[in-house]
N, C-alpha and C positions, 0 to 999 in steps of 0.2 A: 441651656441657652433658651431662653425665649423665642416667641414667635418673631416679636419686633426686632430682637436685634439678629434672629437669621435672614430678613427682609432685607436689611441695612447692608448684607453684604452683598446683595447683588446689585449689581447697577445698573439692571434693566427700569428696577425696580425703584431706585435712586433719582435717573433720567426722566423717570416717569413723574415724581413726588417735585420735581425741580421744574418741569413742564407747569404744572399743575400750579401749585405755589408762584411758581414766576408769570405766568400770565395774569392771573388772578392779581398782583399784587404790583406790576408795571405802571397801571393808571395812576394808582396814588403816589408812586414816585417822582412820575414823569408828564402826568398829564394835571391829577388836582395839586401836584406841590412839582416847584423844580428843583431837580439834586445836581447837584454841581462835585464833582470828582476831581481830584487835585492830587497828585505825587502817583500816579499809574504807572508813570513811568520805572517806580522802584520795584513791577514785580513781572516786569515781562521776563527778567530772564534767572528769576527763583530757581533752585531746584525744584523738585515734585512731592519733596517728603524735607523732614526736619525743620519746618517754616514756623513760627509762632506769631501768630496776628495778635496783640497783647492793645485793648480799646479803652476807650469809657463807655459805658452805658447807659442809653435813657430809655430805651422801651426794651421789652421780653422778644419780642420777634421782631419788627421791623427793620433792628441794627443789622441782625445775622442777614436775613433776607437781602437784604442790600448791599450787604458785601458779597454774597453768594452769585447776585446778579453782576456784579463788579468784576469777578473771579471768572465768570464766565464769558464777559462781552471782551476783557483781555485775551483769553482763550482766541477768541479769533479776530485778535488784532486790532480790537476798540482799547486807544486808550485815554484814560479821561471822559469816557463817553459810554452810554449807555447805545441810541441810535436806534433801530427797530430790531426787537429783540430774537431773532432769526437762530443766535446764539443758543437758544433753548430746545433747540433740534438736537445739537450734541454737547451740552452743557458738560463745563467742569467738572467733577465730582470728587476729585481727590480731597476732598474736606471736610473736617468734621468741629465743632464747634462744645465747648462745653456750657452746659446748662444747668439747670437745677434738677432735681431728682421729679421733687415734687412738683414745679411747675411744670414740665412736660407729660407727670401722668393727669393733668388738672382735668385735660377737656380729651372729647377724639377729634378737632384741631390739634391739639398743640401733638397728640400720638402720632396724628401724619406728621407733623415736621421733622419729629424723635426720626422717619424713616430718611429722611435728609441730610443723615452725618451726626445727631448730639450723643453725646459723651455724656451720659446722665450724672451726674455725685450729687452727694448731699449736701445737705445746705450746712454751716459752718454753726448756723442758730438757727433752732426751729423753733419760732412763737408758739405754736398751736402745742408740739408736744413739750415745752419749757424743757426743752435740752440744747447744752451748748457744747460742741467740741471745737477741738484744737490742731485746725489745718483741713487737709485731706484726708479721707480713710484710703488705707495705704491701695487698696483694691482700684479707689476712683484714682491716681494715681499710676496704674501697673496699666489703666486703660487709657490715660491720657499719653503714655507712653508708645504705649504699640500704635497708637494713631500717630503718632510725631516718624515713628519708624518709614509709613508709607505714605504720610497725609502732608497738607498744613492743617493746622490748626488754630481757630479763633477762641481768644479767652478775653476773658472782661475781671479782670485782676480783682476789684470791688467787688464784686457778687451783688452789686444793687442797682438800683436806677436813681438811687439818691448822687449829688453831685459833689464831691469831691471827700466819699468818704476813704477811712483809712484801705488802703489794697492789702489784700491776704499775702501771708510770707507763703504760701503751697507756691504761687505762682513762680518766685523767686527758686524754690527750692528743685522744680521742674527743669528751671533753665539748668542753672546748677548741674544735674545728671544728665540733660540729655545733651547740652549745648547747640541747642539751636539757633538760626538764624532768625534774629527776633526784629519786629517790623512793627512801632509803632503806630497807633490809628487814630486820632480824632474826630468825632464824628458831633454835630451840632446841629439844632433845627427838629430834632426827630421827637420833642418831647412837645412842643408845639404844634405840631400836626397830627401826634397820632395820643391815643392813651396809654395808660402805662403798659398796657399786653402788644400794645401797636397795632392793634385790628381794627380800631377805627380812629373814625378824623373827629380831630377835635374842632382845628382849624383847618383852612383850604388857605391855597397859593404862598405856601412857606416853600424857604430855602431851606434845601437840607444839605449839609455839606461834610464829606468825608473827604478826609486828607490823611494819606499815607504820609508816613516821615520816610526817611534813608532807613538800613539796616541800623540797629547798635552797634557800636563799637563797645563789649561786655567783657569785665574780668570774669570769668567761670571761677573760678578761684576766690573771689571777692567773697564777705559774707552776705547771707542770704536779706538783712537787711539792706546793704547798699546795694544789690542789686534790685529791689524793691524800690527804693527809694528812687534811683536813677529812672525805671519803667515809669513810676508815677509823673515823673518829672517830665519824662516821653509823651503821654497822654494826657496833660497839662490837666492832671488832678491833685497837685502837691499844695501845698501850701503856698510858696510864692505864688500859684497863680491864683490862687483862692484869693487873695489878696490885692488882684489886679482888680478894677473896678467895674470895668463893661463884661470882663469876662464873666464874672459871678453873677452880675445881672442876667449876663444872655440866661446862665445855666440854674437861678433860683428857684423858677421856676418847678422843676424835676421835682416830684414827690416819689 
């Protein structure tokens, strides 16, 4: 095991990485852009383990960070609300978030966030080394698992920041085995105010807006397509809404 991922198990050290990152990263939430939180109500009373946060995504860090902030102002009874973030004294941590392999060894940023909860796998296509596989490797799997055992967990079904591309069947095939309580996310605004890594402002005084949906109501049993297809539909990156016309505008943007 690694240095980083014996880091990752304690939560002195977790607490601290979530102090750190969450003060640093509060202003541009809340002060140069305002985030607007909607459906909080659907996870005050989660359990602690088997959650699946299943999103879209428009930046590398700004999404997770922001749920993480969300995750914690719940924690003590903000809901819908951020407020002054006092939360970061004894922040949530039961969470871990999956990411790309290579995007989190990129910088020593992105290795401190790695101590924050990510789940590192690989990427499904790597441009640079022109290889392509087919899903998860069963290992990024057996990890995304044991985190579901004790955690929630955030995924971003896509694996891109493009908008409304096709979702990987791993994500479908996750639920499938472990059956979790799965909690759709949409999240909008965030590809306008930050860059695609999410570290800086592109623009000032955007609305960012994340909204929780209800639980799914999920066949386990269903094939690993239709439950795909259903989560896409959750996080309003399917085709019909490709299709709606201010939605796509908002989200054309997203490179």
């Amino acid at each position: 095991m690694s240095l980083r991922e014996r880091l990752k198990s304690f939560k002195l050290v977790r607490k601290l990485v979530y102090a750190i990152v969450g003060l640093a990263s509060y202003p541009g939430l809340m002060i140069v852009n305002k985030l607007k939180i909607t459906g909080g109500e659907h996870l005050k009373d989660l359990p602690k383990q088997n959650v699946l946060f299943v999103s879209n995504h428009q930046t590398y860090f700004a999404d997770v960070i922001t749920f993480l902030h969300i995750f914690c102002a719940v924690k003590w009874g903000k809901i819908n609300r951020l407020g002054i973030p006092y939360y970061l004294l004894n922040p949530f941590t039961r969470v871990n978030y999956v990411a790309a392999e290579q995007t989190m060894n990129g910088s020593w940023l992105s290795k401190l966030f790695t101590l924050a909860g990510a789940l590192t796998v690989k990427r499904t296509w790597n441009a640079e080394a022109k290889e392509s596989r087919k899903g998860l490797d069963p290992s990024d799997t057996r990890k995304i698992t044991r985190a579901l055992d004790k955690n929630w967990v955030i995924t971003f079904p896509q694996g891109t920041t493009k908008p409304f591309a096709p979702g990987r069947k791993g994500t479908a095939l996750i639920i499938k085995q472990n059956k979790p309580i799965v909690i759709p996310v949409v999240i909008n605004g965030f590809w306008r105010a930050f860059n695609k890594k999410g570290l800086k402002f592109k623009k000032k005084g955007v609305l960012l807006s994340v909204r929780f949906k209800a639980p799914l109501v999920i066949d386990y049993e269903a094939r690993s397509e239709d439950i795909l297809a259903q989560l896409m539909d959750a996080i309003e990156q399917s085709k019909t809404y490709m299709l709606k016309g201010r939605h796509h505008q908002l989200s054309a943007g997203v490179s």
